[in-house]
N, CA, C and O atoms as a printed pandas DataFrame, in Angstrom:
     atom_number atom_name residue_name chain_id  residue_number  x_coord  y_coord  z_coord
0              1         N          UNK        A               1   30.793   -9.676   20.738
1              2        CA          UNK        A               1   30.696  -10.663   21.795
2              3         C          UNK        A               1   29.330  -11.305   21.809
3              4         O          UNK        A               1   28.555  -11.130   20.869
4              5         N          UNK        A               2   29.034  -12.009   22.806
5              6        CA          UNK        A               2   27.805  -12.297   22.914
6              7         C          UNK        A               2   26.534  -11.548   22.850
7              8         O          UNK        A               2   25.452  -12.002   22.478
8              9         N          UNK        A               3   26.815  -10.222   23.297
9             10        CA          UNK        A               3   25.347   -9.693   23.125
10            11         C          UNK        A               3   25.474   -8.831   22.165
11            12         O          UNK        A               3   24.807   -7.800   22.086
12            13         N          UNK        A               4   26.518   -9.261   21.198
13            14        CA          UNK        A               4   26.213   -8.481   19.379
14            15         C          UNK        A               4   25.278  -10.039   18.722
15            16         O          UNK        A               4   24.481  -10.117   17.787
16            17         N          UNK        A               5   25.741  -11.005   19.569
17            18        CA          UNK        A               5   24.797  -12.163   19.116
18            19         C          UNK        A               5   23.536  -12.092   18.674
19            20         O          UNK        A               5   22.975  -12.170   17.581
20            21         N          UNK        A               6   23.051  -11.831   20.427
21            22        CA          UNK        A               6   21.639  -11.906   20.353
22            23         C          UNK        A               6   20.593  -10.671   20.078
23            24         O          UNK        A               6   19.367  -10.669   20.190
24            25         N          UNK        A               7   21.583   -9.510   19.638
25            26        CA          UNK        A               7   20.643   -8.739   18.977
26            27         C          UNK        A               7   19.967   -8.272   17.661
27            28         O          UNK        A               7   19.774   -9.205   16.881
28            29         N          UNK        A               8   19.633   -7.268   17.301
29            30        CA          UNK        A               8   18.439   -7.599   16.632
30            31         C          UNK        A               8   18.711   -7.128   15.460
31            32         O          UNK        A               8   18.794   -5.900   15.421
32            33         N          UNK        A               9   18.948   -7.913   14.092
33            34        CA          UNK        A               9   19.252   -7.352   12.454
34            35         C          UNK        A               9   17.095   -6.960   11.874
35            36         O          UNK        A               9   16.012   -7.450   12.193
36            37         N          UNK        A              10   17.540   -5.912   10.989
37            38        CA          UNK        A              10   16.309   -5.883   10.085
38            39         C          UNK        A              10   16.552   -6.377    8.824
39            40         O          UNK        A              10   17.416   -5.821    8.147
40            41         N          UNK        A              11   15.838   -7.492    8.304
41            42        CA          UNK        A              11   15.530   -7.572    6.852
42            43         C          UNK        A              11   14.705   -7.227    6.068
43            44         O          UNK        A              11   13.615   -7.794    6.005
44            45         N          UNK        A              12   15.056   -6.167    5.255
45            46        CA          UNK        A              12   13.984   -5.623    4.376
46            47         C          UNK        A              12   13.363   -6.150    2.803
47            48         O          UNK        A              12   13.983   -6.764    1.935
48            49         N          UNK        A              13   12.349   -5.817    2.786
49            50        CA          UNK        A              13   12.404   -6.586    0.903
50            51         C          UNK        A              13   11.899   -5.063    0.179
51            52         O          UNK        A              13   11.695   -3.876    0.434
52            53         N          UNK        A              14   11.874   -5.987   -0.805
53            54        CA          UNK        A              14   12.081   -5.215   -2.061
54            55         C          UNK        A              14   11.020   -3.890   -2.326
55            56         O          UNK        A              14   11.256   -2.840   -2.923
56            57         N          UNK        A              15    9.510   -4.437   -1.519
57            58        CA          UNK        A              15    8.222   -3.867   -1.565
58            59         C          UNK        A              15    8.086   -2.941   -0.193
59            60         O          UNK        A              15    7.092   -2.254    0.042
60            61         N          UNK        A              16    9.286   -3.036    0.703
61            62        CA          UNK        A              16    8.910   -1.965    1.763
62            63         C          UNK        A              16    8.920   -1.941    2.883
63            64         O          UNK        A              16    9.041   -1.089    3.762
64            65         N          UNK        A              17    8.661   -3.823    2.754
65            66        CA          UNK        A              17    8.574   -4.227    4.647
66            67         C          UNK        A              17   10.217   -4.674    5.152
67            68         O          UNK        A              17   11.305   -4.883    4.615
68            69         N          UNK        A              18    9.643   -4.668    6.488
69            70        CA          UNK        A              18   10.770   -4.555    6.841
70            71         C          UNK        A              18   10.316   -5.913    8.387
71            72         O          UNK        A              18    9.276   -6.181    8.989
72            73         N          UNK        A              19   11.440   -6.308    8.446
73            74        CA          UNK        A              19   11.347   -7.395    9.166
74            75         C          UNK        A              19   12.487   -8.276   10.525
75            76         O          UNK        A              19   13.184   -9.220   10.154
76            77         N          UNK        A              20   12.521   -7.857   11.884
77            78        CA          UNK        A              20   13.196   -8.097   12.940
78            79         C          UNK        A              20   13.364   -9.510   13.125
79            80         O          UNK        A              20   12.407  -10.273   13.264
80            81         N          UNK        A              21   14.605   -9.882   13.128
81            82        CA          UNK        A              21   15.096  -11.451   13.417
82            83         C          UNK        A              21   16.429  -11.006   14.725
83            84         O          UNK        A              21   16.668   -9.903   15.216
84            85         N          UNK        A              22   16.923  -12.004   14.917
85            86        CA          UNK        A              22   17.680  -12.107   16.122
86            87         C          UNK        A              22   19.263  -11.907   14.887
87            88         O          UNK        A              22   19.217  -12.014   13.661
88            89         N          UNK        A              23   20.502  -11.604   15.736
89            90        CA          UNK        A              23   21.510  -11.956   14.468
90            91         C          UNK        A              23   22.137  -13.123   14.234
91            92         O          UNK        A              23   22.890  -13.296   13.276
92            93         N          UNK        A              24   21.855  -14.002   15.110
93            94        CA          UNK        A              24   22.010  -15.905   15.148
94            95         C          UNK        A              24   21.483  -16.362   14.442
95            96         O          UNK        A              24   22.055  -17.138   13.676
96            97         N          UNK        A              25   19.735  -16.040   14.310
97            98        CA          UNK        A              25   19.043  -16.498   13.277
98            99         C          UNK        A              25   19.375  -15.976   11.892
99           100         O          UNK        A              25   19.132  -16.854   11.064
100          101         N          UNK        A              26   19.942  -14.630   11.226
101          102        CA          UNK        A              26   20.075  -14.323   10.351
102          103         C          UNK        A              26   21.503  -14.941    9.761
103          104         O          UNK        A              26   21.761  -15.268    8.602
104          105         N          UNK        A              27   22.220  -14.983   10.771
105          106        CA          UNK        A              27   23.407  -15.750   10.659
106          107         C          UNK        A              27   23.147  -16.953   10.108
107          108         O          UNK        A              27   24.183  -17.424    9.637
108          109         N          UNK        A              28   22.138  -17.705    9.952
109          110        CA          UNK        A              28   21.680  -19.705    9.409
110          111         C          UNK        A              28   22.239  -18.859    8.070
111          112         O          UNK        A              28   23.292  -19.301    7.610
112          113         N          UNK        A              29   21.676  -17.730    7.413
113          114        CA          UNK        A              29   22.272  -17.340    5.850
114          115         C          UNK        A              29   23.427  -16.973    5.529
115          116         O          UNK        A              29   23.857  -15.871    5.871
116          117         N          UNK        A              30   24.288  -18.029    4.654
117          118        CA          UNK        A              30   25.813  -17.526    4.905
118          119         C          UNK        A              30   25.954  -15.698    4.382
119          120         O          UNK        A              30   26.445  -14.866    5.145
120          121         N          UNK        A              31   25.640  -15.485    3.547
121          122        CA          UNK        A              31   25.112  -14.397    2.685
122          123         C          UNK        A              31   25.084  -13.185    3.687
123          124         O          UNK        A              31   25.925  -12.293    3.800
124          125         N          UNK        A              32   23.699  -13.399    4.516
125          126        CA          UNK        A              32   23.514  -12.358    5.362
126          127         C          UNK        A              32   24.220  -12.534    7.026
127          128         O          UNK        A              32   23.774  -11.990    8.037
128          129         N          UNK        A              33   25.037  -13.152    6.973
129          130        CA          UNK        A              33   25.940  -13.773    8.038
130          131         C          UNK        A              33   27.108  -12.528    7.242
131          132         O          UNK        A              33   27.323  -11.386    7.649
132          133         N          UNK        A              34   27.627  -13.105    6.204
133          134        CA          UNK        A              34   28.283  -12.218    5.558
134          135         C          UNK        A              34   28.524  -10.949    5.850
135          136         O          UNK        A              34   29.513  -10.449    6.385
136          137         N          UNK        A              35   27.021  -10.204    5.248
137          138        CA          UNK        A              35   26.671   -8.861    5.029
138          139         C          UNK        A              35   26.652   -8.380    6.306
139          140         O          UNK        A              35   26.850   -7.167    6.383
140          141         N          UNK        A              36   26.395   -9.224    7.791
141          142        CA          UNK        A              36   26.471   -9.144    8.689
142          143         C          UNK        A              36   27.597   -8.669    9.409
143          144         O          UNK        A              36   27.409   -7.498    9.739
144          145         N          UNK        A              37   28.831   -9.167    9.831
145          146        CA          UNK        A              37   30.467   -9.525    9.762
146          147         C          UNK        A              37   30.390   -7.997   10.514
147          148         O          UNK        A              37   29.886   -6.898   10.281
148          149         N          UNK        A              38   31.082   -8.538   11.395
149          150        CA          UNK        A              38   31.731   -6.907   12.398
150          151         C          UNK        A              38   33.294   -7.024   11.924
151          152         O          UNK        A              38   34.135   -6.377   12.548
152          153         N          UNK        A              39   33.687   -7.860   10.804
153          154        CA          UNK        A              39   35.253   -7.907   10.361
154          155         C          UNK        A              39   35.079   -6.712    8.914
155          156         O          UNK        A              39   36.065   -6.201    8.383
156          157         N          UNK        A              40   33.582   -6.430    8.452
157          158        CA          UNK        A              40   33.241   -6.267    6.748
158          159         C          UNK        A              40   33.282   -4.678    7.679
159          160         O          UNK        A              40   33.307   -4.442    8.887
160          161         N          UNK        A              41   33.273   -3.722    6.358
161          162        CA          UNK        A              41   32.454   -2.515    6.057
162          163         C          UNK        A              41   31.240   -2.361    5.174
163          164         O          UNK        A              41   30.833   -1.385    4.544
164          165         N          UNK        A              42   30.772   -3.587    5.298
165          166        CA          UNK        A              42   29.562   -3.082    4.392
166          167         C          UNK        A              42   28.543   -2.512    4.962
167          168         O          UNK        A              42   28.181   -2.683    6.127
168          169         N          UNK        A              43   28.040   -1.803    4.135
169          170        CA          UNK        A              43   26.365   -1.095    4.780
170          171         C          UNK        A              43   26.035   -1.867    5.785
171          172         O          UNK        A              43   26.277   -1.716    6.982
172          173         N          UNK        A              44   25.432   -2.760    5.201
173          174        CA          UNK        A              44   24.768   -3.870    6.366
174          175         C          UNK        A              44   25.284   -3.981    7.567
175          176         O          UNK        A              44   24.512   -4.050    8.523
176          177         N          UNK        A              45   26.365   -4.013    7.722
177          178        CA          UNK        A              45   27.271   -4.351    8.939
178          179         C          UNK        A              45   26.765   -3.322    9.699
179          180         O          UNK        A              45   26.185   -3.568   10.756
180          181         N          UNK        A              46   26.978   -1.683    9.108
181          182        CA          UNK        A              46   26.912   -0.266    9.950
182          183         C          UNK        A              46   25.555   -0.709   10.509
183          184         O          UNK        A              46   25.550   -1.275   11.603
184          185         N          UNK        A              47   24.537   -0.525    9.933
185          186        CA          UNK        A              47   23.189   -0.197    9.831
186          187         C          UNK        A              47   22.436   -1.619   10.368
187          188         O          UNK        A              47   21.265   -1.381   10.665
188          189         N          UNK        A              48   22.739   -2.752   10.527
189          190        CA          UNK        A              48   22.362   -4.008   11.087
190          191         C          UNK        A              48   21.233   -4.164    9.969
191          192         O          UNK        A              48   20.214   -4.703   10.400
192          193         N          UNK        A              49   21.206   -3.832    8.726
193          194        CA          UNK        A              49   19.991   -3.932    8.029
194          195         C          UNK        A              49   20.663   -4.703    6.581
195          196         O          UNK        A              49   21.637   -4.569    5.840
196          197         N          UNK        A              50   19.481   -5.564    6.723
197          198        CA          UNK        A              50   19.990   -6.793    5.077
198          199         C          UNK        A              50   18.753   -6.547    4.178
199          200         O          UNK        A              50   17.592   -6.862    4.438
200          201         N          UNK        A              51   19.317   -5.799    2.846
201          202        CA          UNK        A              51   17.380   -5.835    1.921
202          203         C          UNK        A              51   18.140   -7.215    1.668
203          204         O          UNK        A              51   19.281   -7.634    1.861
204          205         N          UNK        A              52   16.701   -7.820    1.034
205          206        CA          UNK        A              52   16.776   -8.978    0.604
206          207         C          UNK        A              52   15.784   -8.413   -0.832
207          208         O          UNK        A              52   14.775   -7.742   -0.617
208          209         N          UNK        A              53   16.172   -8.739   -2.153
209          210        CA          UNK        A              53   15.414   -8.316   -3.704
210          211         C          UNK        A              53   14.382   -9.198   -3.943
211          212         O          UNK        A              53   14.053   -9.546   -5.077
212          213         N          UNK        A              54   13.620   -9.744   -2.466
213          214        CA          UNK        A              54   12.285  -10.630   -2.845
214          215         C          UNK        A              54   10.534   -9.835   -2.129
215          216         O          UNK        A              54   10.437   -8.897   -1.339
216          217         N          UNK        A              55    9.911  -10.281   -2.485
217          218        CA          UNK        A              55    8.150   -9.388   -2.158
218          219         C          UNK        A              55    8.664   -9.621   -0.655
219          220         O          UNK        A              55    9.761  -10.009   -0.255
220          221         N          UNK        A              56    7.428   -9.231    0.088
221          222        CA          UNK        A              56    7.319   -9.403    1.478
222          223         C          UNK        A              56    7.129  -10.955    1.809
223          224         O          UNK        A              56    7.481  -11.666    2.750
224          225         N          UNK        A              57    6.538  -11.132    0.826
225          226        CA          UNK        A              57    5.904  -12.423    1.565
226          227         C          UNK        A              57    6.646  -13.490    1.156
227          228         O          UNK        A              57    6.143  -14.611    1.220
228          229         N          UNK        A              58    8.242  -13.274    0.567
229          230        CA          UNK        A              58    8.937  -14.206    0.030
230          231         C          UNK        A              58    9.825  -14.360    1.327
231          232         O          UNK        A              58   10.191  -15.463    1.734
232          233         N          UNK        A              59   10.211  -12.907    2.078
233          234        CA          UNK        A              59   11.301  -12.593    2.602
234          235         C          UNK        A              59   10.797  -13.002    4.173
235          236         O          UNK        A              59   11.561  -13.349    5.073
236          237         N          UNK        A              60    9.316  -12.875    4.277
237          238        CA          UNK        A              60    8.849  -13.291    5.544
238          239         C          UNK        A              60    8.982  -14.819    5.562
239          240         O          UNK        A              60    9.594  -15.047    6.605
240          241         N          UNK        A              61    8.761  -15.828    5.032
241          242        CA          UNK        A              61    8.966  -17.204    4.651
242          243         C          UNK        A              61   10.090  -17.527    4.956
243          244         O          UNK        A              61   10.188  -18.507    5.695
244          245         N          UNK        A              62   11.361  -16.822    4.498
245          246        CA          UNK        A              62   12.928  -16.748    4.282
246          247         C          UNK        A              62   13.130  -16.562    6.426
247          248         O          UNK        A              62   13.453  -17.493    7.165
248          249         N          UNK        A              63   12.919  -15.592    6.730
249          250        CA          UNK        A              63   12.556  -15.255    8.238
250          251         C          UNK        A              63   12.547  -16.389    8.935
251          252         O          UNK        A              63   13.306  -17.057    9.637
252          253         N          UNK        A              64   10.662  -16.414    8.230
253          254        CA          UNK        A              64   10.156  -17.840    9.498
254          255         C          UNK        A              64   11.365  -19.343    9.595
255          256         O          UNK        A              64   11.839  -19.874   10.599
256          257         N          UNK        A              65   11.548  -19.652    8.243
257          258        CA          UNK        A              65   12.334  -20.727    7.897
258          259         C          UNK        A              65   13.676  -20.820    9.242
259          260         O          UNK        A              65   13.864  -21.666   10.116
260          261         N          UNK        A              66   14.425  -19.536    8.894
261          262        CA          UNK        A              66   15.781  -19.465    9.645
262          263         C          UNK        A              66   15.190  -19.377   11.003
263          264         O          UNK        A              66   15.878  -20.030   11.787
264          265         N          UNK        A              67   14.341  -18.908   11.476
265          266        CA          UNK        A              67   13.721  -19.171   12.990
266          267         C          UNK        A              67   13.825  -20.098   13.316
267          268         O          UNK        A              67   14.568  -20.441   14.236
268          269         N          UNK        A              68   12.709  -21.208   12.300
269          270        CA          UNK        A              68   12.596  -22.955   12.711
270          271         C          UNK        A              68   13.376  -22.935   12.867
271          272         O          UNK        A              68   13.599  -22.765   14.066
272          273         N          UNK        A              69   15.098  -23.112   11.647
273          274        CA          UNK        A              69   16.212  -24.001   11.653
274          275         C          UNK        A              69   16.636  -23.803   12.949
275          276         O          UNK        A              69   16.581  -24.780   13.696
276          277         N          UNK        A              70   17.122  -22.565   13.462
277          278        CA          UNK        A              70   17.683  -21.955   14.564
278          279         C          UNK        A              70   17.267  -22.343   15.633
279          280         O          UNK        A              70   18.188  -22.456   16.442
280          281         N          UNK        A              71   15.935  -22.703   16.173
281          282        CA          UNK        A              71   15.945  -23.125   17.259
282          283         C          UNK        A              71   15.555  -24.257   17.247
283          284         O          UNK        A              71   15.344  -24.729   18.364
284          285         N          UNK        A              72   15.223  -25.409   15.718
285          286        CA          UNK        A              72   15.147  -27.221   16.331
286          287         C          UNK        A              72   16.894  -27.413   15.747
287          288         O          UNK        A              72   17.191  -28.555   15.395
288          289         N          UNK        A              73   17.853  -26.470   15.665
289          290        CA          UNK        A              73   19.535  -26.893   15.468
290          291         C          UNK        A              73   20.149  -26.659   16.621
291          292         O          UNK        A              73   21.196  -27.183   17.001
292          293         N          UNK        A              74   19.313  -25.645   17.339
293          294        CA          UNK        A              74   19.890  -25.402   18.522
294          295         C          UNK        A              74   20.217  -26.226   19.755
295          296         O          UNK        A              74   19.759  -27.357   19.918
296          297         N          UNK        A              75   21.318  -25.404   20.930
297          298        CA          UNK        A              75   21.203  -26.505   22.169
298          299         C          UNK        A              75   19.952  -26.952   22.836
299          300         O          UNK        A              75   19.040  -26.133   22.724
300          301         N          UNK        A              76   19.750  -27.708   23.301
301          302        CA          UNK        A              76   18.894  -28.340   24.205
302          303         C          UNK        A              76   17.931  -29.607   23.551
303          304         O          UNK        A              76   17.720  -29.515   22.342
304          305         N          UNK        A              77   17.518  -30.423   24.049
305          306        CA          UNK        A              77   16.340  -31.324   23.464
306          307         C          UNK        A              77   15.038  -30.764   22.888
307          308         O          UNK        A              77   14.315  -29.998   23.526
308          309         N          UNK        A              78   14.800  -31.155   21.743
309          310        CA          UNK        A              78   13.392  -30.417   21.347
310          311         C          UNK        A              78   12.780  -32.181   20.677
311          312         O          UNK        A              78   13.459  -33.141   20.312
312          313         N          UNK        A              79   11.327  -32.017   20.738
313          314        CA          UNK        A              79   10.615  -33.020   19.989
314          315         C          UNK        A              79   11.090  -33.044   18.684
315          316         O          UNK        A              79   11.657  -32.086   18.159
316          317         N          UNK        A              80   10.889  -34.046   18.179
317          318        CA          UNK        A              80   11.165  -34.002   16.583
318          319         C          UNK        A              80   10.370  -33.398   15.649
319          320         O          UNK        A              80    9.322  -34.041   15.707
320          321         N          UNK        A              81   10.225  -32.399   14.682
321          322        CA          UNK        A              81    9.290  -31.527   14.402
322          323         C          UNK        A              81    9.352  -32.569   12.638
323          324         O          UNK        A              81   10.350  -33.014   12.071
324          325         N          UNK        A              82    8.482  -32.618   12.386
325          326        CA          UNK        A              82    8.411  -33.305   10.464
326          327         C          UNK        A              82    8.674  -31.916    9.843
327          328         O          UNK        A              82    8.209  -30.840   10.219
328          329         N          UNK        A              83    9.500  -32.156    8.832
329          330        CA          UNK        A              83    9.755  -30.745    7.834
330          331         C          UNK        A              83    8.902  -30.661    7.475
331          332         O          UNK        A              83    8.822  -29.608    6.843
332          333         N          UNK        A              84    7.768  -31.368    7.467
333          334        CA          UNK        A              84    6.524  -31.184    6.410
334          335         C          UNK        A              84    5.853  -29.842    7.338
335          336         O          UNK        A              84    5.664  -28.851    6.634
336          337         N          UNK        A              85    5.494  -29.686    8.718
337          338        CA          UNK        A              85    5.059  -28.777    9.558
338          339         C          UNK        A              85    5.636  -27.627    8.733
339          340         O          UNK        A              85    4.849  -26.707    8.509
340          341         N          UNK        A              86    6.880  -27.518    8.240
341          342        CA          UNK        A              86    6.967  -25.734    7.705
342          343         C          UNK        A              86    6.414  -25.606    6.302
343          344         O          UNK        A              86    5.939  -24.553    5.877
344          345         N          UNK        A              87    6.495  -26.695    5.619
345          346        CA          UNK        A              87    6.369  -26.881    3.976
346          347         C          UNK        A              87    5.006  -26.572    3.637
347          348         O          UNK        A              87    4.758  -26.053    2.549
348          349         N          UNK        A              88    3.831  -26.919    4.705
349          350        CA          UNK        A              88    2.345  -26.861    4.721
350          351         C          UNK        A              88    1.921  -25.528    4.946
351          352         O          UNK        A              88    0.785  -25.140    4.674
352          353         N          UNK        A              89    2.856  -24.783    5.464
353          354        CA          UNK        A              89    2.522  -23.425    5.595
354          355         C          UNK        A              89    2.874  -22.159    4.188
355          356         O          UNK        A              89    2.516  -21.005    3.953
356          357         N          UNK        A              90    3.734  -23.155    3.538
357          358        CA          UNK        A              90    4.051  -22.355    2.002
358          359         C          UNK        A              90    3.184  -22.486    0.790
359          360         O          UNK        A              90    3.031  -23.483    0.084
360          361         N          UNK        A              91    2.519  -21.026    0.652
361          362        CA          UNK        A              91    1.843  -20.795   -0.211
362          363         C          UNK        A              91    2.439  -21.433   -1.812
363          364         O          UNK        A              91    3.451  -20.886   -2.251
364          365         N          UNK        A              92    1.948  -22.314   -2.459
365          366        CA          UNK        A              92    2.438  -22.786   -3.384
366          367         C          UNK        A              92    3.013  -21.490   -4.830
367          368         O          UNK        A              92    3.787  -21.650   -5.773
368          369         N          UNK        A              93    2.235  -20.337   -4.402
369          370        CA          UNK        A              93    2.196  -19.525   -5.952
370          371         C          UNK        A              93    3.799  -18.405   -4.895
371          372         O          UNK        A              93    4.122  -17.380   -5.496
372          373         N          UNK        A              94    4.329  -18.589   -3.983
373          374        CA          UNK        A              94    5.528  -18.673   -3.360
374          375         C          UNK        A              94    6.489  -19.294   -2.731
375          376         O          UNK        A              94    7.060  -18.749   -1.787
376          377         N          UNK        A              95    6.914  -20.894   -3.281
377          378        CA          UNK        A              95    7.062  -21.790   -3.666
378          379         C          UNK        A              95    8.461  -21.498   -4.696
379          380         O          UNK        A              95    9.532  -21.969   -4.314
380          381         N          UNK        A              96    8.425  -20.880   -5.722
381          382        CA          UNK        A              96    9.454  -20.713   -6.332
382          383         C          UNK        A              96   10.225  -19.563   -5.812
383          384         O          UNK        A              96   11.344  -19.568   -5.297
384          385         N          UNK        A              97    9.481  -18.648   -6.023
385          386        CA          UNK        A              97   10.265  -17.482   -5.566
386          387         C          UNK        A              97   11.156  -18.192   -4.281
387          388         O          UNK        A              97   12.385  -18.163   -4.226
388          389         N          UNK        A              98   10.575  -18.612   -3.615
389          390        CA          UNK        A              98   11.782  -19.076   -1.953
390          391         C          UNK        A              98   12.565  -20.389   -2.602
391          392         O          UNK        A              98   13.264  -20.966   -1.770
392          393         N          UNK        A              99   12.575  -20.835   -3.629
393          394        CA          UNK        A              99   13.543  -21.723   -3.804
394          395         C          UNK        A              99   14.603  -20.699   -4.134
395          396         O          UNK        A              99   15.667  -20.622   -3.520
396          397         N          UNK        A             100   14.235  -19.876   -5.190
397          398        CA          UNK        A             100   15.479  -18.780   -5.840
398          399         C          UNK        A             100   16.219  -17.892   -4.693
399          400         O          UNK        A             100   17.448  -17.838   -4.674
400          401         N          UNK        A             101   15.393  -17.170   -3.699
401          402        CA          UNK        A             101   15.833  -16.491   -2.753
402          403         C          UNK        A             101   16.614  -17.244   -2.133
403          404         O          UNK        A             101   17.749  -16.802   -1.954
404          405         N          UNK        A             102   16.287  -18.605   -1.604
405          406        CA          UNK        A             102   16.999  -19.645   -0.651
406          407         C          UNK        A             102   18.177  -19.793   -1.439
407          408         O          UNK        A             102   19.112  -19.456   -0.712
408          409         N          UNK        A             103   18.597  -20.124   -2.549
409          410        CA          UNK        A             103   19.824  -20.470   -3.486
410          411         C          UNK        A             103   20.873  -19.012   -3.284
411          412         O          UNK        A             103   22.068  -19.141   -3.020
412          413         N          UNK        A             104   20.189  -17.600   -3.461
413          414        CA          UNK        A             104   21.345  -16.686   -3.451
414          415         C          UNK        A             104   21.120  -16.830   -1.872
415          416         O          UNK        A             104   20.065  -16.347   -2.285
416          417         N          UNK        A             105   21.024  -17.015   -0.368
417          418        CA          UNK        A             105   21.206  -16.763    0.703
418          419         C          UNK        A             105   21.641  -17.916    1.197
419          420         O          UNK        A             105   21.328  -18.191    2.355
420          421         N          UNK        A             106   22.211  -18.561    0.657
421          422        CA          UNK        A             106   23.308  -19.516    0.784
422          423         C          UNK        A             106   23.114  -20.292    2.377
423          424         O          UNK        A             106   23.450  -19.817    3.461
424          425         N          UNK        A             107   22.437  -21.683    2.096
425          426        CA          UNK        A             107   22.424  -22.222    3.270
426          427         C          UNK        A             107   21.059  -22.098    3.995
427          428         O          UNK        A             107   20.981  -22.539    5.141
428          429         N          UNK        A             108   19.740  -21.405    3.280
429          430        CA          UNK        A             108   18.971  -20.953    4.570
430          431         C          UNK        A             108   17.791  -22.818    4.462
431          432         O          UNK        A             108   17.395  -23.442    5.446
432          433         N          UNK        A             109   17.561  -23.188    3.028
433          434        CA          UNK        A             109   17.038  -24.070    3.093
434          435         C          UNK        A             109   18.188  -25.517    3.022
435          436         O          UNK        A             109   19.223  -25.461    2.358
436          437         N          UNK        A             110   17.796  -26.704    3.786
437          438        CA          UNK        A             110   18.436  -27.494    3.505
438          439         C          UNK        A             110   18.117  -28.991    2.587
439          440         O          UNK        A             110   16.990  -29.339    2.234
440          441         N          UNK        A             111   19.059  -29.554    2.384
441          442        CA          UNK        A             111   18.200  -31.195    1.115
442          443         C          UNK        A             111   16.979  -30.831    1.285
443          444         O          UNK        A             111   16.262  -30.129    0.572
444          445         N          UNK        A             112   16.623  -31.737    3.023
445          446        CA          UNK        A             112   15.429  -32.100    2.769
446          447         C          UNK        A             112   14.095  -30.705    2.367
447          448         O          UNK        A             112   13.162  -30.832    1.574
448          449         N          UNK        A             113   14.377  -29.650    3.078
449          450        CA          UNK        A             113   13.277  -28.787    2.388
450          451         C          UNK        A             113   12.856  -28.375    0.995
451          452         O          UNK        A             113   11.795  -28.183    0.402
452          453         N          UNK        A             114   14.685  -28.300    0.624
453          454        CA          UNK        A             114   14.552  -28.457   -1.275
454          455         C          UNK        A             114   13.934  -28.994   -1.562
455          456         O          UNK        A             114   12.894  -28.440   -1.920
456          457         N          UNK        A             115   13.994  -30.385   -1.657
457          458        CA          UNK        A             115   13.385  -31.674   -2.123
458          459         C          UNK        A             115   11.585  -31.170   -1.642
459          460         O          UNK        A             115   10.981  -30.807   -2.651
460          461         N          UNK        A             116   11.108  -31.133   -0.937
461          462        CA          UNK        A             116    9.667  -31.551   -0.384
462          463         C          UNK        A             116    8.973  -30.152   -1.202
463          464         O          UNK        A             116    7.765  -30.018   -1.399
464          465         N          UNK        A             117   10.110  -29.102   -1.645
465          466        CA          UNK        A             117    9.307  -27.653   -2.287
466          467         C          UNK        A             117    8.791  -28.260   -3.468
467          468         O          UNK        A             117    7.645  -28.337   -3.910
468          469         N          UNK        A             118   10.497  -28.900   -4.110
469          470        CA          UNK        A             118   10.414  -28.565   -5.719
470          471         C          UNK        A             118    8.891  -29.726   -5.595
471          472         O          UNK        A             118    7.780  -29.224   -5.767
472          473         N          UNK        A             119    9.017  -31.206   -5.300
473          474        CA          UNK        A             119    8.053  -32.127   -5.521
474          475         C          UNK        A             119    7.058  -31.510   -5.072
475          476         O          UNK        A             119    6.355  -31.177   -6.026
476          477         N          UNK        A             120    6.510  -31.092   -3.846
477          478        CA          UNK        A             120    5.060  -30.728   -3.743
478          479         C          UNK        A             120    4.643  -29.219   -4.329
479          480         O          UNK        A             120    3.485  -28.909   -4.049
480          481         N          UNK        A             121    5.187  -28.506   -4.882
481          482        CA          UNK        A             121    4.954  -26.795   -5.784
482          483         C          UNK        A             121    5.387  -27.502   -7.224
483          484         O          UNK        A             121    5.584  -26.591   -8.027
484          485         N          UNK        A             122    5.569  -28.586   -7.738
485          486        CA          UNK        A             122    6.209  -28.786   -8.646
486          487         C          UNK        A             122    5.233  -27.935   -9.960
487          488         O          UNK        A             122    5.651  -27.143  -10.805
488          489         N          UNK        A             123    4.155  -28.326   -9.793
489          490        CA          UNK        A             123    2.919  -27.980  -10.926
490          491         C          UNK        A             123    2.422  -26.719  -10.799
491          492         O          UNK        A             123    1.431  -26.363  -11.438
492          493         N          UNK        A             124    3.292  -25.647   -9.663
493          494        CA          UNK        A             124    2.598  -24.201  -10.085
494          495         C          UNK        A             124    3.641  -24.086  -11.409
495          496         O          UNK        A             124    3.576  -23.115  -12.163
């Protein structure tokens, strides 16, 4: 119901950390929406926990990202935020790695963020 909504999945990576999102926000990833599913038996489902096979600092990026989407997609009026505001915060030498992670988690980046990675990380 609703308050399996708004509670709280861990995503872990590969190196150890471990990382608290809401399950709405983890839900923006069809993938971990998936792995999510109170219809599935998968691990994930039991345990509310998604590894994700990227460093920390790929999977924290992956996080922040589905945060933004989640709450400027959400109800209510918000200012208009420039995609560039999240893109300026990505370390270029992690830059690829979150294009690859974003591709298997199906849905977390959209066009326009693709586009503004590959062109501005193009030359790491």
């Amino acid at each position: 119901g609703a308050e399996k909504r708004d509670d709280w999945v861990k995503i872990t990576s590969s190196d150890g950390y471990s990382f608290l999102v809401k399950r709405s926000v983890a839900a923006i990833s069809g993938t971990l929406k998936n792995m999510l599913s109170e219809d599935s038996s998968f691990r994930e489902a039991i345990a509310n926990t998604c590894p994700i096979s990227e460093r920390a600092a790929v999977v924290e990026k992956v996080c922040e990202y589905m945060s933004f989407k989640a709450y400027y997609e959400g109800p209510g009026s918000k200012e208009g935020v420039d995609v560039n505001e999240f893109t300026e915060r990505i370390p270029p030498e992690v830059a690829l790695e979150l294009l690859l992670a974003a591709d298997y988690l199906e849905g977390v980046l959209d066009s326009s963020i693709w586009g503004l990675l590959t062109v501005e990380h193009h030359a790491v």
